[in-house]
N, C-alpha and C positions, 0 to 999 in steps of 0.2 A: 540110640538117638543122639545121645551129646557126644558119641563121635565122629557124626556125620557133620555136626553142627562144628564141630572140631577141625575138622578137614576141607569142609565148606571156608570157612575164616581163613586156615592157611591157603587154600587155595587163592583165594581173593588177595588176600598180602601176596604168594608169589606173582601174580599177575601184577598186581600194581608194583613189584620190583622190575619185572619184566621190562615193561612198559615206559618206568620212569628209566632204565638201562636205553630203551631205545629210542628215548627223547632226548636223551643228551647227548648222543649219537649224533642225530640229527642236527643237533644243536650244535655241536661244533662243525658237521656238514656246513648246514648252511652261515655258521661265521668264516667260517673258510672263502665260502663263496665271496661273500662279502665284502672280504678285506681284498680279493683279487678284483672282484669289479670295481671299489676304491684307487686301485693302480691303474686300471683302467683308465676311469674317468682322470683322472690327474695324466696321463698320457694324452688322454683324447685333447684334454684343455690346454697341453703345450703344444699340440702340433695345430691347433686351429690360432693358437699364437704366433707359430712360424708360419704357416699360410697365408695369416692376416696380412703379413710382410708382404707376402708374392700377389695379392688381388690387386692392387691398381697398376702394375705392369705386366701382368697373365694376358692384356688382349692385346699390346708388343710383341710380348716374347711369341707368344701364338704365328703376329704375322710374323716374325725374323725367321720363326723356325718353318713354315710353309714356302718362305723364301726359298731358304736354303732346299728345302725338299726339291721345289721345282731346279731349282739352280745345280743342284746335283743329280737331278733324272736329266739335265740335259748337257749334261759333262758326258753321262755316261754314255747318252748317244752321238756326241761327236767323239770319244772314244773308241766309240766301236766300228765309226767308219772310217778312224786313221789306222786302226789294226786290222781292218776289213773282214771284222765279226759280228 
């Protein structure tokens, strides 16, 4: 009888070694994580700084470059009837 009671107790200690082994595991899993979504966010909040720059001249640049678009589809068709392709 007290060596079942014996073996029960260790049993229970190796589980809670077990256990607490794959909590700290974890635990540095998720500080890993952590510290990478931190670089994250500190990237995310420098380029919505450089953006910030570019929003009151994005509906400019928009129309200059739809310009040029048209302005180059039709290069390309008076090109094609000076080389008669």
């Amino acid at each position: 009888m007290h060596l079942r009671v014996a073996l029960t107790c260790a049993d229970i200690v190796l589980l809670a070694l077990v256990l607490a082994f794959f909590l700290m595991k974890v635990t540095a899993g998720l500080q890993s994580i952590a510290d990478t979504l931190d670089q994250v966010a500190g990237g995310v909040v420098a380029i919505e700084g450089h953006a910030r720059i570019l929003h009151p001249g994005a509906d400019a640049i928009n129309s200059n470059l739809n310009a040029a678009a048209r302005n180059l589809t039709e290069a390309v068709g008076h090109a094609q009837a000076l080389g008669g392709g």
